[in-house]
N, C-alpha and C positions, 0 to 999 in steps of 0.2 A: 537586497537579500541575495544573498550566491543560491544559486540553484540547489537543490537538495535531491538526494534521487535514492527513494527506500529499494533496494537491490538485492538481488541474491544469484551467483555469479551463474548457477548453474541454469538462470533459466534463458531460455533462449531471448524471447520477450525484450526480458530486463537487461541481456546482454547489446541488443539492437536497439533499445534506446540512448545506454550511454555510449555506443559506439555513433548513434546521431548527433549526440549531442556537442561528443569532442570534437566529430568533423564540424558541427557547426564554431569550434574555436570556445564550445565549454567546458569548463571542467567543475563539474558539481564535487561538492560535498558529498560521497557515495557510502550511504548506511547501510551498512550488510546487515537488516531488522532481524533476520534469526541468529544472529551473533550478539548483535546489542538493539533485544526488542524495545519499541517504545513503550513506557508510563502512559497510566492508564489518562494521565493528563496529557500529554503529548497526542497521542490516540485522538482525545476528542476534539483537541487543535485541528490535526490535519483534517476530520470528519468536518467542523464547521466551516473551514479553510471549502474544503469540497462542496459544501452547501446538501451533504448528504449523511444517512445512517447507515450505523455498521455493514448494513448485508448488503450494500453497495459495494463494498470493499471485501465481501467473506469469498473466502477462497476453498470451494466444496469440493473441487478435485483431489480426491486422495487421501482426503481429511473424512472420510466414514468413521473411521472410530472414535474420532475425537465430538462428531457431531452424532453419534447413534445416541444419546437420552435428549435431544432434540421434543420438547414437547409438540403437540397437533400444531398447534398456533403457531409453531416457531418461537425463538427465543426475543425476550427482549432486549430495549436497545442496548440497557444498563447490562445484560446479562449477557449479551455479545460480544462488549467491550470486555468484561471481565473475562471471559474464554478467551478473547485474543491477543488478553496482557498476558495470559498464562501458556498460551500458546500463539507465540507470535507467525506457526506455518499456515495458520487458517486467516492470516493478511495477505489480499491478492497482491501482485505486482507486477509490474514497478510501479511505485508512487513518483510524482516528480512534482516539487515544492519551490516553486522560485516567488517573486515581489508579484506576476501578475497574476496568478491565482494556482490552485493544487490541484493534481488530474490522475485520475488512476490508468495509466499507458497502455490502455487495453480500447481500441488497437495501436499499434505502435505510433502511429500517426500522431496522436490525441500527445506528444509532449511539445509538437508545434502550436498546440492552443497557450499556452502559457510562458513562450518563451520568444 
């Protein structure tokens, strides 16, 4: 599997992961996700790939408005995925997807677990 790396250029994070990755001599497949967001099937690939549920991956910085009818409980899992098929800014990043398993790059570190 080529490495995969959900990205978005402006953020710092995501920009010092793939700049780790190419000095490591890789060059992922790099999905700019709020260009071409994943399907809601794709979504729960990478989630089982992570061995984790959506609000592992919800990204609440900056996203108040998108999450203000957040019910008490919070939403569920089915109901999380749908908000961030529909809004792919509330997907934290970077993701980084290669053959030994999928990590969400926070801290930057964590894409030497799977590569």
């Amino acid at each position: 599997m080529t490495p995969t790396l959900w990205h978005n250029p402006k953020c710092s994070t995501s920009r010092k992961v793939l700049d780790a990755l190419r000095e490591r001599g890789l060059e992922p497949v790099v999905v700019e996700y709020l260009k071409t967001p994943p399907d809601r099937a794709t979504l729960q690939t990478v989630l089982a790939e992570m061995g984790a549920g959506p609000v592992a991956i919800l990204r609440r910085k900056g996203n108040d408005a998108l999450l203000a009818d957040e019910p008490a409980g919070g939403y569920s899992d089915a109901a999380l995925i749908d908000r961030m098929v529909q809004h792919p800014v509330l997907i934290e990043r970077p993701i980084l997807r290669t053959a030994k398993g999928t990590v969400l790059c926070r801290p930057v570190e964590r894409w030497q677990e799977v590569v």
